[in-house]
C-alpha positions as CSV (number, residue, x, y, z in Angstrom):
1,X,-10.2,9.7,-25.4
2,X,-6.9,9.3,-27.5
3,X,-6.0,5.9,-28.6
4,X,-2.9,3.7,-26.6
5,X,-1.2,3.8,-29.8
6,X,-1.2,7.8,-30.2
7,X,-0.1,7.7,-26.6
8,X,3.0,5.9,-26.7
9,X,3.9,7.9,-30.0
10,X,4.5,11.2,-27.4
11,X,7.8,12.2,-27.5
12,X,10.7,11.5,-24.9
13,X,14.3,11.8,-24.0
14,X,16.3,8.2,-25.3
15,X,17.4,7.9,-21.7
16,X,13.6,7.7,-20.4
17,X,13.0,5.3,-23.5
18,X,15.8,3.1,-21.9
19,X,14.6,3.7,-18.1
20,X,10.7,2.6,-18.3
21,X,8.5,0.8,-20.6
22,X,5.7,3.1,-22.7
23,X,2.0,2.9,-20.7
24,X,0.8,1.7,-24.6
25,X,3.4,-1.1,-24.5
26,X,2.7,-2.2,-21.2
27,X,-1.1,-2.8,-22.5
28,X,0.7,-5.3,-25.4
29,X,2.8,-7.0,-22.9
30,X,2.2,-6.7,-19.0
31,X,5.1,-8.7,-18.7
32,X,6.4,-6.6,-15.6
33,X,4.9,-8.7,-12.5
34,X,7.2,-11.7,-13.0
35,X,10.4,-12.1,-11.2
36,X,13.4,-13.5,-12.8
37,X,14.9,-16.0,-9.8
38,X,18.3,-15.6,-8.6
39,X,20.8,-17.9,-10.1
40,X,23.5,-16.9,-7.2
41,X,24.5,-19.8,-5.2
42,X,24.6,-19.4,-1.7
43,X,27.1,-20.5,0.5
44,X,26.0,-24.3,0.6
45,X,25.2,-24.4,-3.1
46,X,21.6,-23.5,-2.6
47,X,20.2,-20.8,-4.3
48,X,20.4,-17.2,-2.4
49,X,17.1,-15.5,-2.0
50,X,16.5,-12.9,-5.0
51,X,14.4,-10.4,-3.4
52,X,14.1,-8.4,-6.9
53,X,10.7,-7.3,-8.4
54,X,9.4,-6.4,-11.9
55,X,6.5,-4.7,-11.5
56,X,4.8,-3.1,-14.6
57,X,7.6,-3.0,-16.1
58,X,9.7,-1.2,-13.4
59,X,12.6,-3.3,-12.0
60,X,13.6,-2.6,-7.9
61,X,16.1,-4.2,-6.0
62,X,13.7,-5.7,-3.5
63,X,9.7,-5.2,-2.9
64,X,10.1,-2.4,-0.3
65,X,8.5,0.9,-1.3
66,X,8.4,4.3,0.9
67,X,4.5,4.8,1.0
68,X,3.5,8.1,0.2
69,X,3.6,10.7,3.5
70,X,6.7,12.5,5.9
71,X,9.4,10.0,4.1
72,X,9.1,11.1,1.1
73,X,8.6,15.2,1.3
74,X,11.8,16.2,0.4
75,X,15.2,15.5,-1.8
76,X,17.1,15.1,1.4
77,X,14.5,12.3,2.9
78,X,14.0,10.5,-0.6
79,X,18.0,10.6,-1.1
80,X,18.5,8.6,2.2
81,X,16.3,6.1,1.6
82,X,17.5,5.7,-2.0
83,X,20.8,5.2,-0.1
84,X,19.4,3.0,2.2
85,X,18.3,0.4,-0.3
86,X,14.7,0.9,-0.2
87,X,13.3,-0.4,-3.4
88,X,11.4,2.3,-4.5
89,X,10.6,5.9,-3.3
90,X,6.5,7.2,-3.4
91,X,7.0,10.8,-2.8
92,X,4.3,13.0,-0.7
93,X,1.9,14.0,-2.6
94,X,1.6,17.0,-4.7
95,X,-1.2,19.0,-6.0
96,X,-1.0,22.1,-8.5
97,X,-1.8,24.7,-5.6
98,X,0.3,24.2,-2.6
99,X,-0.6,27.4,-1.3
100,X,-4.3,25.6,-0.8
101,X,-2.4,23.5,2.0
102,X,-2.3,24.4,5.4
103,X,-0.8,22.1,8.5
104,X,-1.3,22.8,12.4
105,X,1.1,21.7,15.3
106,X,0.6,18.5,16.9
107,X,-0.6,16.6,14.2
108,X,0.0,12.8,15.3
109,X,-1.3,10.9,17.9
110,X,-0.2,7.5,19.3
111,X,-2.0,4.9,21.0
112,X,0.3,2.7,23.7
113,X,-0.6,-0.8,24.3
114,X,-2.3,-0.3,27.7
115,X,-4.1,1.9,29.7
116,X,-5.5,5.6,28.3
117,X,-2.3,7.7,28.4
118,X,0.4,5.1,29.4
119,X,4.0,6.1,28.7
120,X,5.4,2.5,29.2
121,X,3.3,0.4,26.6
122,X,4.7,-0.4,23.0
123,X,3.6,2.2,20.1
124,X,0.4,0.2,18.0
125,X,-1.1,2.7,16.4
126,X,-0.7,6.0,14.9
127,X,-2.8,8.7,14.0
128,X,-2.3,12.0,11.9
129,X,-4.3,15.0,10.3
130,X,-1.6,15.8,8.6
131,X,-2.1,17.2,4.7
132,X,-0.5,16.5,1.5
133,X,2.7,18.5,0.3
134,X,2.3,22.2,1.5
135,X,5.5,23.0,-0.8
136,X,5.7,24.5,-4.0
137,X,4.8,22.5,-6.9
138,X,7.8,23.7,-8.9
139,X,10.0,22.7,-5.9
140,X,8.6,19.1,-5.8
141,X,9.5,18.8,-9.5
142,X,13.1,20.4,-9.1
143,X,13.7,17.9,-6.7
144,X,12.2,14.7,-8.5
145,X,14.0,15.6,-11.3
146,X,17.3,15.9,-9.7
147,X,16.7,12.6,-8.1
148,X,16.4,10.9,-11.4
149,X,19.5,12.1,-12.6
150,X,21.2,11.2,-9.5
151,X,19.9,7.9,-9.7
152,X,18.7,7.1,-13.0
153,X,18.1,3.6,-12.5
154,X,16.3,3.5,-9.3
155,X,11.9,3.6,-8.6
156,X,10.8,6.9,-8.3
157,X,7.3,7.3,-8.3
158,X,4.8,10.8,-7.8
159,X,1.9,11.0,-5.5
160,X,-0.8,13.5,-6.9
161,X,-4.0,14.9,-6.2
162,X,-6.1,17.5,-7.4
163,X,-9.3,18.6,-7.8
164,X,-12.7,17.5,-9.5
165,X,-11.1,19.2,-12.7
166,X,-9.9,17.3,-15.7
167,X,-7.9,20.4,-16.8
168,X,-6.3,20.5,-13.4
169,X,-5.8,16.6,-13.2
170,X,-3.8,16.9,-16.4
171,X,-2.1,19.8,-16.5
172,X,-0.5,18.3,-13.1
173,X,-0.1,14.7,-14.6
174,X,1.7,16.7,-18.0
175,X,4.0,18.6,-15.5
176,X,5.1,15.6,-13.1
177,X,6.1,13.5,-15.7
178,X,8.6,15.7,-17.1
179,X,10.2,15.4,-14.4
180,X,11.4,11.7,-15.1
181,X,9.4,10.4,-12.4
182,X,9.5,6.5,-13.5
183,X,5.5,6.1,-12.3
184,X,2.0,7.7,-10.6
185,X,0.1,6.9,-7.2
186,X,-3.1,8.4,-7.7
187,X,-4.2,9.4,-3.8
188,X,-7.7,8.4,-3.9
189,X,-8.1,7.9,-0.1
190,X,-6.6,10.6,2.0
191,X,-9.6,10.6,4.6
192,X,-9.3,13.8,6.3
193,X,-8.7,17.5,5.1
194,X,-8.7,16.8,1.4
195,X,-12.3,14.9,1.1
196,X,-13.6,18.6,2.0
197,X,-12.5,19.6,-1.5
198,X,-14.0,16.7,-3.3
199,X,-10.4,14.9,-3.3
200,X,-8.8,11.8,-1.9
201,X,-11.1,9.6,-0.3
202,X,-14.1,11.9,-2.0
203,X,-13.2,10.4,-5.3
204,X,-12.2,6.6,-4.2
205,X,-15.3,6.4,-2.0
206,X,-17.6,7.0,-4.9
207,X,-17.0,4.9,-8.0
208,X,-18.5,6.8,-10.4
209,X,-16.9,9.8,-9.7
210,X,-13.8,7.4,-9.6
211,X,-14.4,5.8,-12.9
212,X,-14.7,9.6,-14.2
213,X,-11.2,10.8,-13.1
214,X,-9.4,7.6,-13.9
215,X,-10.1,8.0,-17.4
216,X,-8.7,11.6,-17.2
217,X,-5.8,10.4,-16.0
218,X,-5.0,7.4,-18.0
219,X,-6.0,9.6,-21.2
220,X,-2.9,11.5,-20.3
221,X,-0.4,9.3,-18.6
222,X,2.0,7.7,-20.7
223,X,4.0,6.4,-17.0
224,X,2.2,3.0,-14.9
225,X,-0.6,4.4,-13.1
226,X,-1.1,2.8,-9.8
227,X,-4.2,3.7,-7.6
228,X,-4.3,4.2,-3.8
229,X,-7.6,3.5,-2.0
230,X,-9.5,3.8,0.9
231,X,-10.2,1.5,3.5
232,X,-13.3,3.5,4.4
233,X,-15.8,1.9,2.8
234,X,-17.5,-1.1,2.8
235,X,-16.4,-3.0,-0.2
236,X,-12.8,-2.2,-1.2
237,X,-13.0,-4.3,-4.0
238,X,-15.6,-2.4,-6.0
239,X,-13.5,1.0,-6.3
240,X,-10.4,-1.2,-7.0
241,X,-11.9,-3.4,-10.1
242,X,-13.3,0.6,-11.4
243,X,-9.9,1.9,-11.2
244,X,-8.1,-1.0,-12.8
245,X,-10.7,-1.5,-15.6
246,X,-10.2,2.6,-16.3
247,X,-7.2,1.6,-17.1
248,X,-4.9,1.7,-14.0
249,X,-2.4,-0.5,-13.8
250,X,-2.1,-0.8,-10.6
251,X,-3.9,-0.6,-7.1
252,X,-2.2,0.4,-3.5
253,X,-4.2,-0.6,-0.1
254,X,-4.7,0.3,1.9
255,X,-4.0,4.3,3.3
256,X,-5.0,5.5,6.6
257,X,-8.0,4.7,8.1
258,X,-10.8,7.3,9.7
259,X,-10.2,7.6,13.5
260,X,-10.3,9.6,16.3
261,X,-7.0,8.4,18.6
262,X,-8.6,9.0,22.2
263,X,-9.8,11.9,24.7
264,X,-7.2,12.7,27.4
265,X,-8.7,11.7,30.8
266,X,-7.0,14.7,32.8
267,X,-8.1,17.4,30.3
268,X,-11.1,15.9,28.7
269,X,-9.4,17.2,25.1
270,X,-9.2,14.9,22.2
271,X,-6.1,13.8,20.3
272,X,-4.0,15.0,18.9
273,X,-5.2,18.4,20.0
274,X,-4.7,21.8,18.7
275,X,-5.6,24.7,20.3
276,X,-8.1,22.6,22.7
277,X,-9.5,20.8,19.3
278,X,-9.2,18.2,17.0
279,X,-10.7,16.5,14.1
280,X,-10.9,13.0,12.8
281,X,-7.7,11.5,11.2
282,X,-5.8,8.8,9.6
283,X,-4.7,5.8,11.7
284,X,-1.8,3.6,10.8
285,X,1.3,1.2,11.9
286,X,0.9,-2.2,13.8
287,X,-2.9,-2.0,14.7
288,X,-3.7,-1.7,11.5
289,X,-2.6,-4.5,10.3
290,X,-4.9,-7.4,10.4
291,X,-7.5,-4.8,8.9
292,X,-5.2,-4.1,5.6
293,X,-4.9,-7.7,5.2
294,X,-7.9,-8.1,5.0
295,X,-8.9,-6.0,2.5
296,X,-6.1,-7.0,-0.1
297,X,-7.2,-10.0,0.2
298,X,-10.1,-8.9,-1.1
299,X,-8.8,-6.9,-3.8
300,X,-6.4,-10.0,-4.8
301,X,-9.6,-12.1,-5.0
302,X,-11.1,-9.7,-7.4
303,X,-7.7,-9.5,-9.5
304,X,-7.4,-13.5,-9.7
305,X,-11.5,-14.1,-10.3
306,X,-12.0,-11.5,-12.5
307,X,-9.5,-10.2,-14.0
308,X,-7.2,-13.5,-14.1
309,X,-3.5,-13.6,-15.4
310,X,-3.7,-9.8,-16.8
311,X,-0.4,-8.9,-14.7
312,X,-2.0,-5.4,-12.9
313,X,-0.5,-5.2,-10.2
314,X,-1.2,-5.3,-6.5
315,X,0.7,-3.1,-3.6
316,X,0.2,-3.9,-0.2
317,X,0.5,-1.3,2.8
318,X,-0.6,-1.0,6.4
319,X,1.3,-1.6,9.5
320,X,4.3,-3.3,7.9
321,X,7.0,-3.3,10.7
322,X,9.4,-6.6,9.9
323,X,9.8,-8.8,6.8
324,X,6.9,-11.3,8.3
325,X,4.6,-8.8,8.4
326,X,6.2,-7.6,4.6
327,X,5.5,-12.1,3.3
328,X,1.5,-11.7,5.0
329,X,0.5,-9.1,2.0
330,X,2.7,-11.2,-0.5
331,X,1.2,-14.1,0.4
332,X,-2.0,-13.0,-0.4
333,X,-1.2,-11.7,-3.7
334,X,1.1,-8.3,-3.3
335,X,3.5,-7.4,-5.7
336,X,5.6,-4.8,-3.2
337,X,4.9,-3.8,0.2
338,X,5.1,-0.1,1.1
339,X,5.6,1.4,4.5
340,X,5.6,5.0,6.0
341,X,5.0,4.9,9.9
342,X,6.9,2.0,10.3
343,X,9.6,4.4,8.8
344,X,9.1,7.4,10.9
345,X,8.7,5.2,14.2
346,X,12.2,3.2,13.6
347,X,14.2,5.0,10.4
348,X,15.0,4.5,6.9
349,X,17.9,1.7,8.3
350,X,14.2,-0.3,8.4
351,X,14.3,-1.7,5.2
352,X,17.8,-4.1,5.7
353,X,15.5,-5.6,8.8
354,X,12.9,-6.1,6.2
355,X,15.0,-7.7,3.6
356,X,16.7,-9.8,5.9
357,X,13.8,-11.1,7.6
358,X,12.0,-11.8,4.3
359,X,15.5,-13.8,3.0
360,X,15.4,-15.7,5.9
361,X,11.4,-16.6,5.6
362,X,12.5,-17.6,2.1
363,X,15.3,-20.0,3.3
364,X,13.5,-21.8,6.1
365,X,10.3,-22.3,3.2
366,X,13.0,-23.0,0.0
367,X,11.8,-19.9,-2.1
368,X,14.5,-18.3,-4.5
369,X,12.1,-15.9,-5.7
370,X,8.9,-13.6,-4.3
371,X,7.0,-14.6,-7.2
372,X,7.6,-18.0,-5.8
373,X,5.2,-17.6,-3.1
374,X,3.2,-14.8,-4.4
375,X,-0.5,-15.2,-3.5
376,X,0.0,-18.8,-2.0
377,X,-2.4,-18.4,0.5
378,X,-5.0,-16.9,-1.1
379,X,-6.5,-20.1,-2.1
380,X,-7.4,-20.9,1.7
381,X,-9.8,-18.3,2.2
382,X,-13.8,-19.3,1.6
383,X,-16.7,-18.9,3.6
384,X,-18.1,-20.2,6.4
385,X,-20.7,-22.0,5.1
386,X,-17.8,-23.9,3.3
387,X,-15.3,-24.2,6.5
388,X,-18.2,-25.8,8.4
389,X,-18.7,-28.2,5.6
390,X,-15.3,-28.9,5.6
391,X,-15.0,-29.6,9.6
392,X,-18.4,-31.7,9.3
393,X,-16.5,-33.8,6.8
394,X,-13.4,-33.9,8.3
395,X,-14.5,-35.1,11.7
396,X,-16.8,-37.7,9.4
397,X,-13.5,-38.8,8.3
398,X,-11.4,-39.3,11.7
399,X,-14.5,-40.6,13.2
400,X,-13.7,-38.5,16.1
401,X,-14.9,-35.7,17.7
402,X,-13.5,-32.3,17.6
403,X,-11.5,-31.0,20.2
404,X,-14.0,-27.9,21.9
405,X,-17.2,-27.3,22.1
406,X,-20.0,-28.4,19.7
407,X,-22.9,-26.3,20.2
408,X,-24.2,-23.1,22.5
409,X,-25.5,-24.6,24.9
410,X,-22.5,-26.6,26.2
411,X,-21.1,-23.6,27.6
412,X,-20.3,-23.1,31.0
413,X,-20.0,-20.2,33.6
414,X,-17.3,-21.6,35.4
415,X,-15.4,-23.2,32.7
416,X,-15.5,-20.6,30.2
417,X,-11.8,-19.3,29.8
418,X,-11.1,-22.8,29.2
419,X,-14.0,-23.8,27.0
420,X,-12.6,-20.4,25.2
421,X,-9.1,-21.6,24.9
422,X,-10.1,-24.7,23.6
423,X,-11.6,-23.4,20.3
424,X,-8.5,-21.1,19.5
425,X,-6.1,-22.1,16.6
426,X,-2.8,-20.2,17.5
């Protein structure tokens, strides 16, 4: 494997020298995950809300990031959300061989809040079998390159994937960033389609094979390197501390998860169906949520335990629909918050929503900056063992008893909604 230092020596335009930081550098210094507060005073003197992010080195305007899928295939799509103020743009993901790439006709699938096919229910949950870019490679790079020089000084970052080949893996990570692109999302977790030929999720479920491509990768890139995984598998955190100790600098949780949306009662066909058949997919937006959550925390636990103040960086996704839902993954330890069916369900116009309703969390909690709150609540998850111990010594303490019930066997048939109710916290 080539050294950091020969790395950074490879050559590039001045203008790229100015845009982004060198991968070798960003080994020296990891200064990027610190945000600089605002020093603009708001109308009543107080500071205004600086939604800006440094992360690895790579400055956007805000934390929102287009998440890799349908909002970022195309120069027309990725332009418009550029103009739209969106942070930073992921693009679909691209693989050497388009041609390999085949999509069918329905390919999503939604699940109403409500009874199996309602029409009258809110949309919380999404599913799709659809594949990565089926465009030409060269096309992709036309167009990421033409973005960059449109707007040079705004996030664009590649989505790639190819096959259990280092020659492959590099030959595409040498051609993307010629391009300009400013950084890489390594898909490690589509879970349908791809897996079949030993990519996405066939890589990020299995960390050998994981640690095995990352170093591929990070012996070529010279660009941040930030690594998407799976939620399907049991221990998210294992695959995340292998890609960040290959040297990624970054991990993205969490993509789609494994799912099969629901059989239509009247024709006894699953969903989304094609041709009378279907086959498992990716599920994503609202429903989704609490589950992501869940496992950045995880991953952020790793990070702070293990890896401590090393400034890799941490990008939360799943089911992000307002700025509350955007402060959750921050809180936990995110650095930027992407979305993608959130995007497709209400438009790009999404992100001022998101921005606003984060500025205004900030206000009513006197934050100036993201980094201000930053993994703030990560400290309040432990185990169980632990929370009983603190209740036991809490109650010990108000000499009083605690409001519900104590034990099993003071339940009751008749009182049971209540006795439920009575032992829930919001």
């Amino acid at each position: 494997m080539e050294s950091l230092a020969l790395r950074s020596s490879v050559a590039r335009s001045p203008l790229l020298e100015l845009r982004r930081p060198v991968r070798a550098d960003l080994r020296l210094r990891r200064v990027g995950l610190r945000v600089a507060a605002s020093t603009a005073a708001g109308e009543e003197g107080a500071p205004e809300p600086d939604l800006s992010v440094r992360v690895n080195g790579l400055e956007m305007p805000n934390p929102f990031v287009i998440a890799s899928g349908p909002p970022g295939t195309n120069y027309t799509v990725m332009k418009r959300a550029f103009d739209e103020g969106w942070g930073a743009v992921i693009s679909k993901t691209v693989s050497l061989d388009a041609a390999k790439v085949v999509n069918v006709t329905p390919r999503y699938a939604r699940l109403r809040a409500g009874s199996n096919g309602s029409v009258k229910g809110p949309i919380i949950g999404w599913e799709n079998i659809e594949l990565i870019s089926d465009r030409p490679l060269e096309t992709m790079l036309n167009e990421f390159k033409q973005l960059k020089e449109e707007y040079p000084d705004r996030i664009l970052i590649a989505s790639i994937m190819e096959e259990y080949n280092k020659a492959a893996w590099q030959e595409l990570i040498e051609q993307v960033e010629a391009t300009g692109v400013d950084a890489l999302e390594i898909n490690f977790s589509c879970p349908h389609g791809m897996p079949e030929r030993k990519m996405g999720a066939a890589v990020g479920q299995d960390c050998a094979l994981l640690e095995e491509v990352c170093g591929w990768i990070n012996e070529k890139a010279t660009v941040p390197v930030w690594a998407k995984m799976t939620p399907n598998i049991t221990d998210i955190a294992q695959p995340a501390r292998v890609a960040l100790k290959s040297g990624c600098e970054g991990v993205s949780a969490i993509n789609t998860i494994m799912s099969v949306m629901g059989i239509d009662l009247n024709t006894l066909h699953p969903e989304p169906c094609v041709e009378g058949y279907s086959t498992p997919g990716g599920y994503s937006a609202r429903a989704v949520h609490p589950i992501a959550l869940g496992k950045v925390m995880q991953i952020a636990k790793m990070m702070k335990e293990e890896l401590g103040d090393k400034d890799y960086s941490l990008s939360g996704i799943g089911g992000v629909e307002t700025g509350g839902d955007a402060a959750e993954f921050i809180l936990l330890g995110a650095n930027t918050v992407q979305v993608c069916t959130g995007v497709m369900m209400h438009g790009y116009g999404l992100v001022k929503k998101l921005c606003t309703d984060l500025k205004n969390f900030m206000r009513k909690h006197n934050f100036t900056s993201i980094e201000d709150f930053r993994g703030v609540s990560l400290q309040y998850f432990t185990t169980h063992t632990d929370l009983v111990q603190r209740q036991q010594e809490a109650i010990r303490q108000r000499k009083a008893v605690k409001k519900g019930l104590q034990s099993d066997k003071d339940w009751t048939g008749d009182g049971f909604v209540k006795e439920t109710e009575s032992m829930v916290s919001n």
